[in-house]
C-alpha positions as CSV (number, residue, x, y, z in Angstrom):
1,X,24.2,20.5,-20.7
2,X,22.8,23.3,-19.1
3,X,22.2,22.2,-15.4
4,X,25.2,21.0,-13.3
5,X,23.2,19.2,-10.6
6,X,25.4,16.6,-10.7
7,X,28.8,17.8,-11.2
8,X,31.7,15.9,-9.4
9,X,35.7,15.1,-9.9
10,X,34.5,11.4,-10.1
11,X,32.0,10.3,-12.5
12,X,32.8,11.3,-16.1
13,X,31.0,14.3,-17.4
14,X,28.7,11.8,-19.3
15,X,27.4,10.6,-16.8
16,X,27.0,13.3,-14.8
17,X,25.3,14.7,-17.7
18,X,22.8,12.1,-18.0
19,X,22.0,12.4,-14.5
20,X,21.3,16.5,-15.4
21,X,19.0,15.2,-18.0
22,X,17.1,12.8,-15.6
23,X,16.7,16.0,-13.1
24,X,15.3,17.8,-16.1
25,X,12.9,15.4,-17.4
26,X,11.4,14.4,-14.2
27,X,11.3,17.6,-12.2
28,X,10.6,20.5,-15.3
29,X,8.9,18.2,-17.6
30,X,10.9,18.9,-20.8
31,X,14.4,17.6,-22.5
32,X,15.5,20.9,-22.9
33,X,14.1,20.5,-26.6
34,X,10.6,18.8,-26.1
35,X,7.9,19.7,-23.5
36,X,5.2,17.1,-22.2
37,X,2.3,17.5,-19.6
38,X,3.0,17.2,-15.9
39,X,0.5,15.9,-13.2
40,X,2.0,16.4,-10.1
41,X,3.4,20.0,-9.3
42,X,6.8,21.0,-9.0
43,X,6.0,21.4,-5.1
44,X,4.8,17.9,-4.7
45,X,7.7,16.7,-6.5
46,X,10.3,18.7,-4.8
47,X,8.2,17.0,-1.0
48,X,8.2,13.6,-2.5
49,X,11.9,14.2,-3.6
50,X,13.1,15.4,-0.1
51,X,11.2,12.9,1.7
52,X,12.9,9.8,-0.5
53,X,16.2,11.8,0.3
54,X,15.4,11.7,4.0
55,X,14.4,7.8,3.5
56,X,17.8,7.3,2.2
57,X,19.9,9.4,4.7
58,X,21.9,11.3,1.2
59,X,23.1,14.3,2.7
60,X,23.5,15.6,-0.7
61,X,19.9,15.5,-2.0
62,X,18.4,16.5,1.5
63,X,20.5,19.8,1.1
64,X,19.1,20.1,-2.9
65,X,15.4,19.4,-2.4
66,X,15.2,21.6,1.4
67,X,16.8,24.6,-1.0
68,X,14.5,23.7,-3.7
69,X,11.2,23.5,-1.6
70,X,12.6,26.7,0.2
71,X,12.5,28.5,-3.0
72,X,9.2,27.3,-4.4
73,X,7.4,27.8,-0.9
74,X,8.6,31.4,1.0
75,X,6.2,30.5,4.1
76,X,7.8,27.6,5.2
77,X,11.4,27.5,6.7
78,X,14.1,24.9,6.0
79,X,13.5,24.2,10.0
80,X,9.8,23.6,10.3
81,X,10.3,21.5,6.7
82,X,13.3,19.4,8.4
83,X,10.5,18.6,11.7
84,X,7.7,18.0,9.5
85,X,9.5,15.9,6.9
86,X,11.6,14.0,9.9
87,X,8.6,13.2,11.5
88,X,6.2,11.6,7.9
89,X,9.4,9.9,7.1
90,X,9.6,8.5,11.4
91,X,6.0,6.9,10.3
92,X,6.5,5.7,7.2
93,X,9.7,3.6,8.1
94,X,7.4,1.0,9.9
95,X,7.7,-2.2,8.0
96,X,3.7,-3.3,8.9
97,X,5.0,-6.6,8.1
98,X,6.7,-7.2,10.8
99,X,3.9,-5.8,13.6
100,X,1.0,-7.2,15.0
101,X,-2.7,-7.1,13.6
102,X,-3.3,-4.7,16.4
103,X,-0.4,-2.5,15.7
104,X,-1.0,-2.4,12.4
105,X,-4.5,-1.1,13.1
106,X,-3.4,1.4,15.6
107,X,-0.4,2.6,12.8
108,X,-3.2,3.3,10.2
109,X,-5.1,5.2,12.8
110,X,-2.2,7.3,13.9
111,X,-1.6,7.5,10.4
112,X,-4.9,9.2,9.0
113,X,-4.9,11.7,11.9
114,X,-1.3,12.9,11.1
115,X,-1.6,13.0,7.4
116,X,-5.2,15.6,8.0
117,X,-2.6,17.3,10.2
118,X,0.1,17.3,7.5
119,X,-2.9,18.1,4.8
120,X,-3.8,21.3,6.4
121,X,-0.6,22.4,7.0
122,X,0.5,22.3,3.7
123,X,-3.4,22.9,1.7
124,X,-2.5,19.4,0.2
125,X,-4.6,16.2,0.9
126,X,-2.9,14.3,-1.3
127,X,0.8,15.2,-0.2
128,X,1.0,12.3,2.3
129,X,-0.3,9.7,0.7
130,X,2.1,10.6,-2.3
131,X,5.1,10.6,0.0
132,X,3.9,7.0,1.6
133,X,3.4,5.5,-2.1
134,X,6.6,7.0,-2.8
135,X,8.1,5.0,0.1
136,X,5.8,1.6,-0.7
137,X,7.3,2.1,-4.4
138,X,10.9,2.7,-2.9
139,X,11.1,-0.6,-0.7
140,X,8.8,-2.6,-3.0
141,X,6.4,-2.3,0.1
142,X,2.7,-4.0,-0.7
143,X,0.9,-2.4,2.2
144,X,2.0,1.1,1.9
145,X,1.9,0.7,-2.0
146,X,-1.6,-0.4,-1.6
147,X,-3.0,1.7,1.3
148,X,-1.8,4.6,-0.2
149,X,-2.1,3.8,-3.4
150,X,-6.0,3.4,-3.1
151,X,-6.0,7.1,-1.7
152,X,-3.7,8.7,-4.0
153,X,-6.2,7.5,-6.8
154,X,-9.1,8.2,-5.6
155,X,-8.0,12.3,-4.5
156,X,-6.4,12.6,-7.7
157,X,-9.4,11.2,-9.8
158,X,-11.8,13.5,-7.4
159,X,-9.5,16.5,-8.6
160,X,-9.6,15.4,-12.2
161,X,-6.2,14.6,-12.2
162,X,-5.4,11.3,-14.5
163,X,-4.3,9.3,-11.4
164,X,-2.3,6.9,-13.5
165,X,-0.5,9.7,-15.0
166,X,0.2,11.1,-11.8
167,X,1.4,8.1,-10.3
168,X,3.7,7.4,-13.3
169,X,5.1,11.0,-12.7
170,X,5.7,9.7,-8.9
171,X,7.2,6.6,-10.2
172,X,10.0,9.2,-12.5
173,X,10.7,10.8,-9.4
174,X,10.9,7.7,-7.1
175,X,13.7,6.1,-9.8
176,X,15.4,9.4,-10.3
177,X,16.2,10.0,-6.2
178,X,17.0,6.2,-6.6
179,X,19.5,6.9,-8.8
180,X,20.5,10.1,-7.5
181,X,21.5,8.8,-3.5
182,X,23.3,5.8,-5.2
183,X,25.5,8.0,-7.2
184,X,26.1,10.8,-4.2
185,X,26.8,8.2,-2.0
186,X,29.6,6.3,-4.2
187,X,30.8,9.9,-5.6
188,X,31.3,10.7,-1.9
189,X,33.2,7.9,-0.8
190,X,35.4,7.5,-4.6
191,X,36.0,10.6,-3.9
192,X,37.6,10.7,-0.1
193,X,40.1,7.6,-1.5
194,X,41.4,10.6,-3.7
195,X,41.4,13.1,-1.0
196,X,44.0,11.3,1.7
């Protein structure tokens, strides 16, 4: 296996290997052997990925995916990602469940002014709402599956984009950081019952 993303004295290489070949598939579209059409670019990837990474607190994958998006975008710094990244992730932790009717309505409000913010910023309308489906999917979150769901659809489709290709895309990425924080955050603590 080519990449070593994964590479640790505790998991056997196996698996570490199939977690190389996860990366691959969902971030660079191919197997190493076969290639298939992507609908989401590596950027908005590499921004959903680091947001799910900031969702779950894995130091591991927040270091990866700030490297990754450094190297994919020059203009933006590690910092200015870390603030605007911190603060998307700040909103989209609100569980609307468990506010008011007039909270709620005040959240969504707050919410469509900072993601035009966050839109021009990065020259990506769609970017937020991929990051709060990305969240919804994550936590199994109706609201924020459906409120942004609606959106994502409708930019993508406005774009040309086949929206349920591109959400199935989101869906590869949302599994694989799933996958990804669980294993960092065993490896890391297996590991410090070796290092006493």
């Amino acid at each position: 296996m080519s990449s070593k993303v994964f590479r640790d004295n505790v998991f056997p290489n196996h698996v570490s290997d199939l977690m190389s070949l996860m990366h691959m598939v969902v971030f660079e579209g191919t197997d190493g052997e076969e290639k298939w059409d992507m609908y989401l670019t590596l950027e908005q990837k590499e921004c959903i990925a680091l947001g799910l990474a900031l969702y779950y607190q894995c130091d591991h994958c927040i270091e990866h995916h700030t490297k990754a998006l450094s190297r994919l975008n020059k203009r933006v710094t590690p910092e200015t990602l870390d603030k605007n990244m911190n603060a998307i992730i700040l909103f989209l932790r609100t569980e609307t469940s468990r506010i008011t009717h007039s909270e709620k309505k005040r959240w969504i409000q707050a919410w469509q002014a900072f993601s035009i913010k966050m839109s021009l910023q990065r020259e990506d309308k769609v970017m937020p709402y991929l990051l709060g489906l990305a969240i919804g999917l994550a936590r199994n979150d109706t609201f924020l599956i459906e409120f942004c769901g609606v959106e994502v659809k409708a930019q993508l489709e406005a774009q040309g984009i086949d929206a349920r290709l591109a959400i199935g895309e989101l869906e590869s990425v949302v599994i694989f950081m799933k996958a990804a924080a669980s294993k960092n955050r065993v490896a890391q603590t297996i590991g410090s019952l070796f290092n006493k």
